[in-house]
Phi, psi and omega in degrees: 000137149285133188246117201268136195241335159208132178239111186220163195200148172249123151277122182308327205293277214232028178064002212252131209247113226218133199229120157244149201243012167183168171326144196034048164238113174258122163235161203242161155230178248287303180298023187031031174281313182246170164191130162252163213187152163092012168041206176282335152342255180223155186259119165254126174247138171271137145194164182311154183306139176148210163276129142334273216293025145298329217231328207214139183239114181300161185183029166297124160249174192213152159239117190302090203244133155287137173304126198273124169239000000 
């Protein structure tokens, strides 16, 4: 299983490299293109209609936790 450890984003637009850090924290960047949401929670990506990878640059880490079985 992954353990999300940084929820992070690059905007292709305008470079602004934009982190949200705990939960319901939407952060936005300068040029309103992206928003990440969701802290260590969960990764919520914003951005205008269209391809992602247009628009996001990912920068999400992860870690590996073994599975309580």
């Amino acid at each position: 299983m992954r353990k999300l450890t940084r929820n992070a984003a690059r905007c292709r637009h305008c470079g602004d490299v934009i982190e949200s850090r705990h939960r319901h924290d939407y952060r936005m960047c300068k040029c309103g293109s992206i928003a990440v949401d969701g802290g260590l929670d969960y990764a919520r990506r914003a951005y205008p209609g269209g391809n992602p990878d247009d628009h996001i640059e990912e920068l999400c880490e992860y870690e590996e936790v073994p599975d309580n079985a």
